[in-house]
C-alpha positions as CSV (number, residue, x, y, z in Angstrom):
1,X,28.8,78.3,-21.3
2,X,26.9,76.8,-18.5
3,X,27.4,73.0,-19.9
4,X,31.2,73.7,-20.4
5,X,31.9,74.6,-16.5
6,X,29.2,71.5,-15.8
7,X,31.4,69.3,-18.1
8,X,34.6,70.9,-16.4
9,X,33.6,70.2,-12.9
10,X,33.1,66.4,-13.5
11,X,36.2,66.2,-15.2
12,X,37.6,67.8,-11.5
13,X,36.1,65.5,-9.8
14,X,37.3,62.4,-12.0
15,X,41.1,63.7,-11.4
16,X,40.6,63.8,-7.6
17,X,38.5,60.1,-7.8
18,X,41.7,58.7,-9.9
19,X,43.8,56.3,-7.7
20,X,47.3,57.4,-8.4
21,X,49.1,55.3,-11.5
22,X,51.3,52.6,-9.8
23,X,54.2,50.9,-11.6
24,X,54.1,47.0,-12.1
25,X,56.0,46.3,-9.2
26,X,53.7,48.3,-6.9
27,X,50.5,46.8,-8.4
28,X,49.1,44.2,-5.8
29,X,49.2,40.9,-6.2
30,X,45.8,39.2,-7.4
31,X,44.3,36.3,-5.2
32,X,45.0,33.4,-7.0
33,X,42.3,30.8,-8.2
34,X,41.6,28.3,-6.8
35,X,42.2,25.0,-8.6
36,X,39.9,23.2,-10.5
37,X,39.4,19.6,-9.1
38,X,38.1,17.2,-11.3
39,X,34.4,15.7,-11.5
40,X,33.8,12.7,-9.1
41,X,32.3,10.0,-11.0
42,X,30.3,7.6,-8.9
43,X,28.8,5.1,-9.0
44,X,30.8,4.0,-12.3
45,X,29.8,0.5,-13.7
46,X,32.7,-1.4,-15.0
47,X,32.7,-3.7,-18.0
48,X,32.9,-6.5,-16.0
49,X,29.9,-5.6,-14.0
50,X,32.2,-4.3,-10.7
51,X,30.9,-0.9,-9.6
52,X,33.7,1.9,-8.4
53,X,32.0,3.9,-5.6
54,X,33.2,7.3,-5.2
55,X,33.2,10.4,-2.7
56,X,35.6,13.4,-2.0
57,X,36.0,14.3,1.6
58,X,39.7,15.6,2.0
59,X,39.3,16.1,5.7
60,X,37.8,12.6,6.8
61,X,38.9,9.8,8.8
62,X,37.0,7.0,7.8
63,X,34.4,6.9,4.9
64,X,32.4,3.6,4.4
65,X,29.7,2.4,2.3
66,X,26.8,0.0,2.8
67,X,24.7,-1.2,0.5
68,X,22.4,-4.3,-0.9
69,X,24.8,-5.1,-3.6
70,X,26.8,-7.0,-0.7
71,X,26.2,-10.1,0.6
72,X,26.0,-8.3,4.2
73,X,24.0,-5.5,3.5
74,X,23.7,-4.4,6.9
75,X,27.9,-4.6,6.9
76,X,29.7,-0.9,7.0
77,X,32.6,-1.4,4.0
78,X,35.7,0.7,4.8
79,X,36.7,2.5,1.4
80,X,40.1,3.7,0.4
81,X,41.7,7.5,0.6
82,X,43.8,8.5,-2.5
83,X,46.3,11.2,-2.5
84,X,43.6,14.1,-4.0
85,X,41.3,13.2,-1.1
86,X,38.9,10.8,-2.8
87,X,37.6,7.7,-1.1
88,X,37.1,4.8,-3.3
89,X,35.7,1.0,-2.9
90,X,35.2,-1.5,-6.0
91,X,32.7,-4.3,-5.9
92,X,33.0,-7.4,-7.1
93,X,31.0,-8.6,-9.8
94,X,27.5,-7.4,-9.3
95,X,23.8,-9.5,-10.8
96,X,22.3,-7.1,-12.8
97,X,19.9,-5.0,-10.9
98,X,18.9,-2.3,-10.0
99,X,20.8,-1.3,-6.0
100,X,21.6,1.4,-3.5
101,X,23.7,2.4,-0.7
102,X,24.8,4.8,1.3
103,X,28.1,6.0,2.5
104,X,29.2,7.7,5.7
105,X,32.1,10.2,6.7
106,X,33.1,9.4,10.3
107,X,30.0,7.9,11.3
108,X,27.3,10.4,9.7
109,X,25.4,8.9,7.0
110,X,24.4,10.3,3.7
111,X,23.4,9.6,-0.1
112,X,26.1,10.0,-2.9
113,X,26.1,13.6,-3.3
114,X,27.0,12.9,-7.1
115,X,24.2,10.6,-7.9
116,X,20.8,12.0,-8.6
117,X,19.1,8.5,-8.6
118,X,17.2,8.8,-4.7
119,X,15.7,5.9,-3.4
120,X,12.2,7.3,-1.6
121,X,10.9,5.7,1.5
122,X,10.7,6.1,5.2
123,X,14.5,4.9,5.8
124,X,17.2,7.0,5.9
125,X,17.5,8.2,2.5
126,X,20.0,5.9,0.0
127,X,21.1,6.6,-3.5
128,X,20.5,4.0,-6.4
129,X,22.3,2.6,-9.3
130,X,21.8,-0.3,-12.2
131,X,24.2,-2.8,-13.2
132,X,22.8,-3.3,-17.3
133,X,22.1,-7.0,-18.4
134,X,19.4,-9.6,-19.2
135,X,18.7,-10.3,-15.7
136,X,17.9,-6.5,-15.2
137,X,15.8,-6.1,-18.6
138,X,12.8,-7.5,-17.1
139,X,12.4,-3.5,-14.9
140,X,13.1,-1.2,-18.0
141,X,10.8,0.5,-20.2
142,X,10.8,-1.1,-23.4
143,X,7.8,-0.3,-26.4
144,X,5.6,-2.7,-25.3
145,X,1.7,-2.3,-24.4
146,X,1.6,-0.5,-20.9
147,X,-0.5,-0.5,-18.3
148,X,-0.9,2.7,-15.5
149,X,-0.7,3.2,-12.4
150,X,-3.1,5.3,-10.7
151,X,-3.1,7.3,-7.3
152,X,-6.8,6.4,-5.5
153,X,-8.1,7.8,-2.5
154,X,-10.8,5.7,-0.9
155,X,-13.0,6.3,2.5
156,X,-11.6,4.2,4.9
157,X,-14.4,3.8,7.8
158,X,-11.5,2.2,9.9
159,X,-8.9,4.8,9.5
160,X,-12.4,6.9,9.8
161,X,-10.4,9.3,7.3
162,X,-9.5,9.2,3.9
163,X,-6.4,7.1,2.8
164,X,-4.3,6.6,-0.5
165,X,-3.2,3.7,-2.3
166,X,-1.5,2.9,-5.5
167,X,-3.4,1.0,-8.6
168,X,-1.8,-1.1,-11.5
169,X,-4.4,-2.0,-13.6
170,X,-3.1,-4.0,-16.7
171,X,-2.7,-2.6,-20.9
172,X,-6.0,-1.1,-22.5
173,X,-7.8,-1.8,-19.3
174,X,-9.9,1.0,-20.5
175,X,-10.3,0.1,-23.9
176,X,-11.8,-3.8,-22.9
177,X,-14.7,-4.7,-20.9
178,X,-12.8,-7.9,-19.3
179,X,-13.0,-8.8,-15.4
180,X,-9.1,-9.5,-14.2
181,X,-7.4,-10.8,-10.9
182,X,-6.4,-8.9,-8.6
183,X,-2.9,-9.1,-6.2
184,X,-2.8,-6.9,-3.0
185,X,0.4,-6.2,-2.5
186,X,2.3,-4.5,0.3
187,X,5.4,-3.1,0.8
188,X,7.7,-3.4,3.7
189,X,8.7,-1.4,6.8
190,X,11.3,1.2,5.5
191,X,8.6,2.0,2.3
192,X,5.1,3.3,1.9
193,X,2.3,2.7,-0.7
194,X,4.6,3.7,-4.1
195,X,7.3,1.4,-2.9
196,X,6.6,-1.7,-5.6
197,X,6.3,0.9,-8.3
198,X,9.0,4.1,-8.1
199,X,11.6,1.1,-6.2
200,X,10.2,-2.2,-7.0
201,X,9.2,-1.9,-10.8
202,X,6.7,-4.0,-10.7
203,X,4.6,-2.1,-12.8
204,X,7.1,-2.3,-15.6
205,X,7.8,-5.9,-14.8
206,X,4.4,-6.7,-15.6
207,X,4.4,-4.7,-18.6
208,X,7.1,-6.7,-20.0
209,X,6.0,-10.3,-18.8
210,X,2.5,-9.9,-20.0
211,X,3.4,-8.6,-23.4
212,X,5.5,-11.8,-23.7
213,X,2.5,-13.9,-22.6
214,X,4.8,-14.9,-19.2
215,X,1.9,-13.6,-16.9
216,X,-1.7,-13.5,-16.7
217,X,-3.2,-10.0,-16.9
218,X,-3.8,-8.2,-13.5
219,X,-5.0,-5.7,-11.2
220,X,-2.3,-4.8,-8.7
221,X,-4.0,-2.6,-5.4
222,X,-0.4,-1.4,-3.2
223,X,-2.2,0.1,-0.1
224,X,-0.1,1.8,2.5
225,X,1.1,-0.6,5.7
226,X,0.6,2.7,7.9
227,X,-3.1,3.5,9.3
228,X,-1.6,5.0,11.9
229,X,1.4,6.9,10.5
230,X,3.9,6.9,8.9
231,X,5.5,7.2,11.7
232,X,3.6,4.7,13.8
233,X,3.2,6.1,16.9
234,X,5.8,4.6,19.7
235,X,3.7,1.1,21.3
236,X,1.1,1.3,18.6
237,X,2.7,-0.8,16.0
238,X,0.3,-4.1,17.1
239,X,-2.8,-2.1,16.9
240,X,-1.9,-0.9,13.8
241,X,-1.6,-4.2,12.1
242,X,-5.0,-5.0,13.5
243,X,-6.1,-1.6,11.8
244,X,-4.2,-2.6,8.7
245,X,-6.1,-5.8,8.3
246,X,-9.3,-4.2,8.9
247,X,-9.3,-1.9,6.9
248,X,-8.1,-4.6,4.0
249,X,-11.4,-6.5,4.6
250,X,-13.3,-4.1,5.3
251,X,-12.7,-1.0,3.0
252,X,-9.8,-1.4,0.4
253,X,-11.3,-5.2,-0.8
254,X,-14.7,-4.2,-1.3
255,X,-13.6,-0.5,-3.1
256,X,-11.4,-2.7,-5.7
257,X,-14.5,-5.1,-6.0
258,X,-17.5,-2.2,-6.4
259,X,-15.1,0.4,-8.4
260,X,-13.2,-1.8,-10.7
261,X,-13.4,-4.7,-13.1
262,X,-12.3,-7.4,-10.4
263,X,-13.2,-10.7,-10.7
264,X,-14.8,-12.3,-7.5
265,X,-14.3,-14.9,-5.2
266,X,-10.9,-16.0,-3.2
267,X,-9.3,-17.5,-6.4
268,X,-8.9,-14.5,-8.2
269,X,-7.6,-12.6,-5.3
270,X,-3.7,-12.7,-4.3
271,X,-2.4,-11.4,-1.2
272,X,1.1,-10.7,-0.4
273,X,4.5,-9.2,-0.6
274,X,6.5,-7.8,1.9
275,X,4.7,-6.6,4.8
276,X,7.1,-5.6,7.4
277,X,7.8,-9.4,8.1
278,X,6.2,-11.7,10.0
279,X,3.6,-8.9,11.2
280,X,1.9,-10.3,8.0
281,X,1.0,-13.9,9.0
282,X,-0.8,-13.1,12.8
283,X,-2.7,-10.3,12.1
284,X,-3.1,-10.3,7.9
285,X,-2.9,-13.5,7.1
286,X,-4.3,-15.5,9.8
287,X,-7.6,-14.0,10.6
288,X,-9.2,-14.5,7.4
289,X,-7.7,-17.7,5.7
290,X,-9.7,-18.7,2.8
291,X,-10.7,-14.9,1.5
292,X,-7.6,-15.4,-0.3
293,X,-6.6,-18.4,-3.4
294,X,-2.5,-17.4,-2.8
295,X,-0.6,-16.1,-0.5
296,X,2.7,-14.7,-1.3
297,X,6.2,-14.0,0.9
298,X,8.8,-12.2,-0.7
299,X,11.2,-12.4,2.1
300,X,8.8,-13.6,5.5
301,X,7.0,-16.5,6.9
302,X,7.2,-18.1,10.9
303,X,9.6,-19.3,13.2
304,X,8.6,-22.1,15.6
305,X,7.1,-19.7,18.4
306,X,5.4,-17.8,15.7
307,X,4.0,-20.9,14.2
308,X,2.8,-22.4,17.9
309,X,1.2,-18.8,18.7
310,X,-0.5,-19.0,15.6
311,X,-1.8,-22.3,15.8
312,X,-3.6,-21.5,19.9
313,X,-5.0,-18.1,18.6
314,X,-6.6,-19.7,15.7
315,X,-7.6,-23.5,16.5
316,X,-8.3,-25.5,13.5
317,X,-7.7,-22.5,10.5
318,X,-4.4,-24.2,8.9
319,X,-5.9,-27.7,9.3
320,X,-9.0,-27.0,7.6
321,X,-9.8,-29.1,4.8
322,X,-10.8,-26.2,2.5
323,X,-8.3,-24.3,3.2
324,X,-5.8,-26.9,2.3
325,X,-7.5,-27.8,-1.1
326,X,-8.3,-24.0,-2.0
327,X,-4.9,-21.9,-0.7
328,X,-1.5,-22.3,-2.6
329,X,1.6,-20.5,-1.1
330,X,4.3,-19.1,-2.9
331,X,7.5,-18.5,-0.1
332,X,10.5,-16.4,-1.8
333,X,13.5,-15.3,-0.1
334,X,17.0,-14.6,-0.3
335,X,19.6,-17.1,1.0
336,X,21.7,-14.6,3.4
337,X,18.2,-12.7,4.3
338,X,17.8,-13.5,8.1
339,X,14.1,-14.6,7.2
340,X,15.2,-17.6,5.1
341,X,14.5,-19.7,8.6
342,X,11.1,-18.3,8.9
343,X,10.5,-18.9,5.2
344,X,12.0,-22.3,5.2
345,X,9.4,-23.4,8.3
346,X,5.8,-21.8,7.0
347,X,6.8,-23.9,3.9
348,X,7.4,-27.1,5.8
349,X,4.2,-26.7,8.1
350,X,2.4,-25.9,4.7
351,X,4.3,-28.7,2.9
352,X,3.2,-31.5,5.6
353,X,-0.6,-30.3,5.7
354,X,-0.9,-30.8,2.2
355,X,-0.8,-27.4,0.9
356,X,0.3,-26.3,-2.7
357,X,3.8,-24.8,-1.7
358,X,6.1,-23.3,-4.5
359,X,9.3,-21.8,-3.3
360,X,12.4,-19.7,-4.7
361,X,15.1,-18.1,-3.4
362,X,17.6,-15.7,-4.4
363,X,21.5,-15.6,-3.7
364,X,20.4,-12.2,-2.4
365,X,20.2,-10.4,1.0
366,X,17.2,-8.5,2.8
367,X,17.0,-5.9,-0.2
368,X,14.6,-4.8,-3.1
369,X,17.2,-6.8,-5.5
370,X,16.0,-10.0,-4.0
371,X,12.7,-8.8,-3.3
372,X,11.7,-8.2,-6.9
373,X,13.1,-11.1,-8.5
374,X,10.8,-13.0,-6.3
375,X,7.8,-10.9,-7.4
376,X,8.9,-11.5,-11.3
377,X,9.1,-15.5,-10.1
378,X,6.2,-15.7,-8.9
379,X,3.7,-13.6,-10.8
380,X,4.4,-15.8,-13.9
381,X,2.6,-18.4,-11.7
382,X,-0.2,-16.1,-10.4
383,X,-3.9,-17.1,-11.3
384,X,-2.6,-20.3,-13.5
């Protein structure tokens, strides 16, 4: 008895609860969905190598996109608006490569917010994309013998703390007992010490040239440009090239030299790369001439002032006889990158003192497209 009145009383309380029945025509009207807009696709690589870059924003006014894959890669390129609010720009023709760029909506910049592919570094942050081909081949990861890339931290008594570089060291370095080469090579200003691997490639350039006998064998030390920083503190950026080379000399040369199988002496070291430009030369470069068999450029060298500074901080250290017979320079650049002057001049003062001076340049601009097919051209001549 007791459950039937229970079961009776919720039933009450049910019909009181129950919304009155309505008839069709009083049944309000649902909110209706929104549409589905289709998926952006962008970047999208064309047959013919052009690249359709693509972004949604309805409610803009202007939408640009900059990039290295133009010949002004500093230039802002105005992009189209369709009727379904999507702003689009095709490209002419690209190299292959591997590229990025950035757009911006009304003056604020951002990555593609389709594109997953980040390019890392201390620069505002850019997306990436490949355009496929032989040219391009040379970066990919193909089954071939690989070498690896370690993360090392070392005791750097001038950073008096310790500090992080990146290692190549060269297929079945472990498995062999041979001494190899060694290249120090540094990134530029907008990167840090993983540049020349997770942008550059270089590790997997290597991989590929040395399997098809195109480059010697190597040891590849990628220290970072910053000993005080990144940031570099504002008016500290001279004292911390000084740092930089210091702690070169000093800590990261003799670390590769006691903890790895590095052949000795100042032929089988290679210094180089970017560098954050011409800070390389004066307070790098200069001090020490003659520690090092080559010295590289991939987009740097001198203009006249430069060169003239140079030469009354350091009497005698390009003219010496030993250094001429001992040091070969290898200049690469890109014909619209601003430092094609400065690369051009180091090469002609080099050139006229007798020094072994290979050059190459790139149709490129300031950009990691340029920059590593001057690495690829000229590791095939390292240590020859």
């Amino acid at each position: 008895m007791r459950l039937f009145m229970v079961f009776a009383l919720l039933s009450a309380v049910a019909a009181v609860a129950q919304p009155p029945a309505q008839s069709p025509a009083q049944t309000p009207a649902q909110n209706p969905r929104p549409a589905v807009l289709p998926a952006v696709v962008s970047p999208e690589v064309l047959s013919d190598r052009s690249v359709v870059f693509r972004l949604r924003a309805p409610k803009a006014g202007e939408v640009t996109v900059t990039g290295d894959f133009s010949e002004e890669a500093s230039r802002s390129i105005k992009m189209t608006k369709s009727e379904d609010g999507v702003w689009s720009f095709t490209s002419a023709p690209l190299p292959p490569d591997v590229y990025s760029y950035v757009f911006a909506v009304d003056g604020v910049r951002f990555p593609d917010p389709v594109n997953s592919w980040i390019k890392p570094g201390n620069a505002p942050v850019q997306s990436m994309f490949a355009v496929p081909g032989p040219e391009e081949d040379v970066y990919e990861r193909k089954p071939v013998p690989h070498g690896e890339v370690r993360v090392v931290y070392y005791a750097s008594k001038t950073a008096g703390t310790t500090r992080r570089m990146y290692v190549y060291l060269p297929p079945n370095y472990d498995q062999s007992k041979l001494r190899y080469p060694v290249t120090y090579l540094f990134h530029g200003g907008g990167e840090q010490d993983f540049g020349w691997t997770d942008i550059g490639r270089a590790n997997f350039a290597l991989d590929n040239l040395i399997a098809q006998g195109k480059a010697k064998p190597m040891i590849v030390v990628m220290p970072s440009l910053y000993v005080l920083g990144p940031p570099i503190p504002a008016g500290k950026a001279a004292e911390n090239e000084k740092l930089f080379w210091q702690d070169i000399v000093g800590d990261v040369v003799p670390w590769v030299e006691s903890h790895l199988r590095a052949l000795p002496g100042a032929s089988n070291r290679a210094i180089g790369g970017l560098g954050a430009g011409r800070a390389m030369l004066p307070d790098v470069v200069w001090p020490t001439l003659g520690k090092f068999g080559t010295i590289f450029f991939v987009s740097g060298g001198t203009d006249p002032d430069n060169f003239d500074a140079l030469m009354k901080q350091y009497p005698g250290r390009f003219d010496d006889p030993a250094n001429i017979k001992n040091i070969r320079f290898f200049l690469g650049d890109g014909r619209n990158d601003a430092s094609m002057s400065a690369s051009k001049k180091l090469g002609e003062e080099a050139t006229k003192r007798g020094y072994k001076v290979a050059t190459y340049a790139t149709d490129g601009v300031h950009g990691w497209p340029s920059f590593r097919r001057c690495f690829v051209q000229w590791v095939q001549t390292a240590f020859k």
